[in-house]
C-alpha positions as CSV (number, residue, x, y, z in Angstrom):
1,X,38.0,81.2,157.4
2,X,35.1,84.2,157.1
3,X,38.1,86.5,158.5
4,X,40.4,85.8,156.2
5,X,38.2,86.4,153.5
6,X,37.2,89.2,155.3
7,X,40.8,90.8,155.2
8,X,41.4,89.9,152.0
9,X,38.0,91.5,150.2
10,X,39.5,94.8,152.9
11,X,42.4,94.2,151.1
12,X,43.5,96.8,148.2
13,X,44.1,95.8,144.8
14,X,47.2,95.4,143.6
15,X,48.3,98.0,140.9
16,X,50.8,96.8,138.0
17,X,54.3,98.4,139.2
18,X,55.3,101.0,136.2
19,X,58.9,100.0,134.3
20,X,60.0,103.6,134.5
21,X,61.9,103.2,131.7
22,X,58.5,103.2,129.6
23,X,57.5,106.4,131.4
24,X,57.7,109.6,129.2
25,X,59.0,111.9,131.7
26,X,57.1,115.6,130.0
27,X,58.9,118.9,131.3
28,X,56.5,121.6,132.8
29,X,56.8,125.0,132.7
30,X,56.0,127.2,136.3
31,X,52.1,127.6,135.2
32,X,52.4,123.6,135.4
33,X,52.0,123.5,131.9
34,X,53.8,121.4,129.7
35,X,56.4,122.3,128.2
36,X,56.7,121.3,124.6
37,X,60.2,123.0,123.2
38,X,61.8,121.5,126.8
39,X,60.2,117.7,126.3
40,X,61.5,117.6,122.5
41,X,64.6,119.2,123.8
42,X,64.8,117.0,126.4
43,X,64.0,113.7,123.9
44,X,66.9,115.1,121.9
45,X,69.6,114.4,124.2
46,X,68.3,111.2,125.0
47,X,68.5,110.6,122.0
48,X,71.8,111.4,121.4
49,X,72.9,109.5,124.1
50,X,70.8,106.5,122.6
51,X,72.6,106.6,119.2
52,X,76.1,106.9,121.1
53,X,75.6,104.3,122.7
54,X,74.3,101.9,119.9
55,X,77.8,103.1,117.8
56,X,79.7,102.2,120.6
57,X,77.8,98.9,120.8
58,X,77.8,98.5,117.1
59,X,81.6,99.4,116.8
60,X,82.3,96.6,119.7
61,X,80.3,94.2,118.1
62,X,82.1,94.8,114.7
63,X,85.4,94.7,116.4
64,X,84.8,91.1,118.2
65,X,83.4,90.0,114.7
66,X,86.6,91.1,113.0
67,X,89.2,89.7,115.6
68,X,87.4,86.4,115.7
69,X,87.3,86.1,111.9
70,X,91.3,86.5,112.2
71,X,91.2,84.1,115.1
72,X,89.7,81.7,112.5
73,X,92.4,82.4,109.8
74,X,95.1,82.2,112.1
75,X,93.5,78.7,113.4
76,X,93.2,77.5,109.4
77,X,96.7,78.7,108.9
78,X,97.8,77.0,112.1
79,X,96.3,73.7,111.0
80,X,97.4,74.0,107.7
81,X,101.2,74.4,109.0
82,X,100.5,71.8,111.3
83,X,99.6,69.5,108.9
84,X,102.2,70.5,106.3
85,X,105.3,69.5,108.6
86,X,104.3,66.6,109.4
87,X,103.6,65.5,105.9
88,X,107.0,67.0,105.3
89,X,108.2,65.3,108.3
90,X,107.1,61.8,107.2
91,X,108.5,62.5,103.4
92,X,111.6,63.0,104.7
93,X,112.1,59.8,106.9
94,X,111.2,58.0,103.1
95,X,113.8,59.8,101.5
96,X,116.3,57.3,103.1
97,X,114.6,54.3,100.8
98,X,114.8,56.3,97.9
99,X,118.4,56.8,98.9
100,X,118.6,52.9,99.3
101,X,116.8,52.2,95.8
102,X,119.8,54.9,93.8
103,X,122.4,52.9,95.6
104,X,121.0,49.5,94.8
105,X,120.8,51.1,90.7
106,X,123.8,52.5,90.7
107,X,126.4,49.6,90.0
108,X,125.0,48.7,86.8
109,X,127.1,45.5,86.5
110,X,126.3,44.0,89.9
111,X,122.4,45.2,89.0
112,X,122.0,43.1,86.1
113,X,123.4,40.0,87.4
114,X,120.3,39.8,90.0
115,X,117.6,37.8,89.6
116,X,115.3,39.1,86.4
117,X,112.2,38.7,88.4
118,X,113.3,39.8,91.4
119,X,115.1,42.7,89.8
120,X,111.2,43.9,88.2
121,X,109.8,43.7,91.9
122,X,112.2,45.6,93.2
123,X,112.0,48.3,90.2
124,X,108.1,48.6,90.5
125,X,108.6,49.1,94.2
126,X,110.8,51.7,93.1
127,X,108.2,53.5,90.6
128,X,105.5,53.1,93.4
129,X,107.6,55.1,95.8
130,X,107.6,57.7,93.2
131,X,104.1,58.0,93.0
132,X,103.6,58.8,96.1
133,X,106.8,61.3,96.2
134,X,104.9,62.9,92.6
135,X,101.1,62.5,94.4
136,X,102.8,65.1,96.9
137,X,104.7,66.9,95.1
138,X,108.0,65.9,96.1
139,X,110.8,66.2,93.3
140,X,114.5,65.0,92.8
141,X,117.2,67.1,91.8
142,X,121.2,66.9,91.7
143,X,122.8,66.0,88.2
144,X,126.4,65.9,87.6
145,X,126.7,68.8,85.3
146,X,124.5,71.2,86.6
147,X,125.9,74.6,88.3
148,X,126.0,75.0,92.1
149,X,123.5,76.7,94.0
150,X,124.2,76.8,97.9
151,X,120.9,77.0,98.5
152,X,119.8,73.3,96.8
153,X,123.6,71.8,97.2
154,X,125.9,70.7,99.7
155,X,129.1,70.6,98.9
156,X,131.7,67.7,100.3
157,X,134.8,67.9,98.3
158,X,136.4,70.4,95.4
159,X,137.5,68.8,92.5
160,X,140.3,70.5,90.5
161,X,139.9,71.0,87.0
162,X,141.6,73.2,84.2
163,X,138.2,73.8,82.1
164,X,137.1,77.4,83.0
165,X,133.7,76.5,81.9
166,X,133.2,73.9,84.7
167,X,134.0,75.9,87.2
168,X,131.4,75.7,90.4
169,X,129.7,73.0,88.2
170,X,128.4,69.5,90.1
171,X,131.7,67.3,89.4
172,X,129.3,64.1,91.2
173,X,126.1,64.0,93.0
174,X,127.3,61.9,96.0
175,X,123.1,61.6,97.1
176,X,120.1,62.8,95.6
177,X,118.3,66.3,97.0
178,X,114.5,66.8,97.8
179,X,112.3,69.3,97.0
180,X,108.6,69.5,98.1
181,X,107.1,72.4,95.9
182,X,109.1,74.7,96.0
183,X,110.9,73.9,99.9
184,X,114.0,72.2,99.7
185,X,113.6,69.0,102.2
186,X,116.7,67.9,101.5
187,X,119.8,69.8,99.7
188,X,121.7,67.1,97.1
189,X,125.1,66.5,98.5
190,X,128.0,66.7,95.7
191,X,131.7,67.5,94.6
192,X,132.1,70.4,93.1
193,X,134.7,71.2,90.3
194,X,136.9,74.2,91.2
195,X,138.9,76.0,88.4
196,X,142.7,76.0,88.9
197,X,144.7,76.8,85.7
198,X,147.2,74.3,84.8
199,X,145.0,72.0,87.1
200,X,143.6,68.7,86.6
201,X,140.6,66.8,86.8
């Protein structure tokens, strides 16, 4: 035990190891003198190279900021396309009851012989469904009258008529078209009148 002690009271202390990057490295001149203009010169350089670095670093950093603030629009705009076709997806399978509801209206006679009370559920049924079509901003379109736009109509049939000023105008809205906003979910499908002189309706 006395040995070991011994050895390690023989033993020198250990000095703290110097981070040579703390070291200021001075430049001597042959007299082994420093050398002031070549230390500052020296410091110079390094720092030059210091503040290259840090724009390079900066520059990096700014560039992986910016591409991952478009990565985030890009992921909002994703989402929000996501989420806009399936809500347009889901509109559009309702369209078909609306569809059923304008059939069920449209032979007045047969209509009016229903059941009174029956004929008011069915009605406020009706105006529920186009709530929901109005909270969303989903809006009818097609009337017998109005011109034709290839773009919202689709056209089944021509209907001949001698009136100039009908020509290309809806003759009959066959079913209903969609719009949500301003996107057309559903074009209206019609007959369309088509001028022939000496033609008739």
């Amino acid at each position: 035990m006395k040995d070991e002690e011994q050895k390690d009271e023989n033993k020198e202390p250990e000095l703290p190891k110097n981070d040579d990057s703390e070291v200021l490295e001075f430049e001597y001149n042959a007299d082994g003198e420093e050398d002031l203009k070549k230390t500052v010169k020296k410091l110079r350089e390094e720092l030059k190279i210091c503040k290259k670095e840090k724009e390079e670093y900066l520059t990096g950093w700014q560039k992986e900021r910016a591409d991952f603030a478009n990565y985030k629009k890009e992921e909002e705009m994703r989402r929000a396309s996501f989420s806009e076709s399936v809500r347009e997806r889901i509109l559009t399978r309702f369209l078909s009851v609306m569809d059923s509801f304008q059939m069920a209206f449209a032979n007045k006679d047969a209509w009016n012989k229903v059941d009174e009370n029956w004929r008011k559920g069915v009605e406020y049924i009706h105006s529920q469904m186009n709530s929901v079509f109005e909270e969303y901003g989903v809006k009818e379109f097609g009337e017998d009258g109005d011109a034709f736009d290839p773009n919202l109509h689709h056209s089944v049939d021509s209907m001949k008529t001698d009136k100039k000023d009908l020509d290309h105008k809806i003759a009959q809205v066959i079913q209903k078209g969609y719009k949500l906003g301003e996107r057309v979910l559903r074009p209206a499908r019609v007959n369309v009148f088509e001028y022939e002189a000496g033609g008739g309706e």
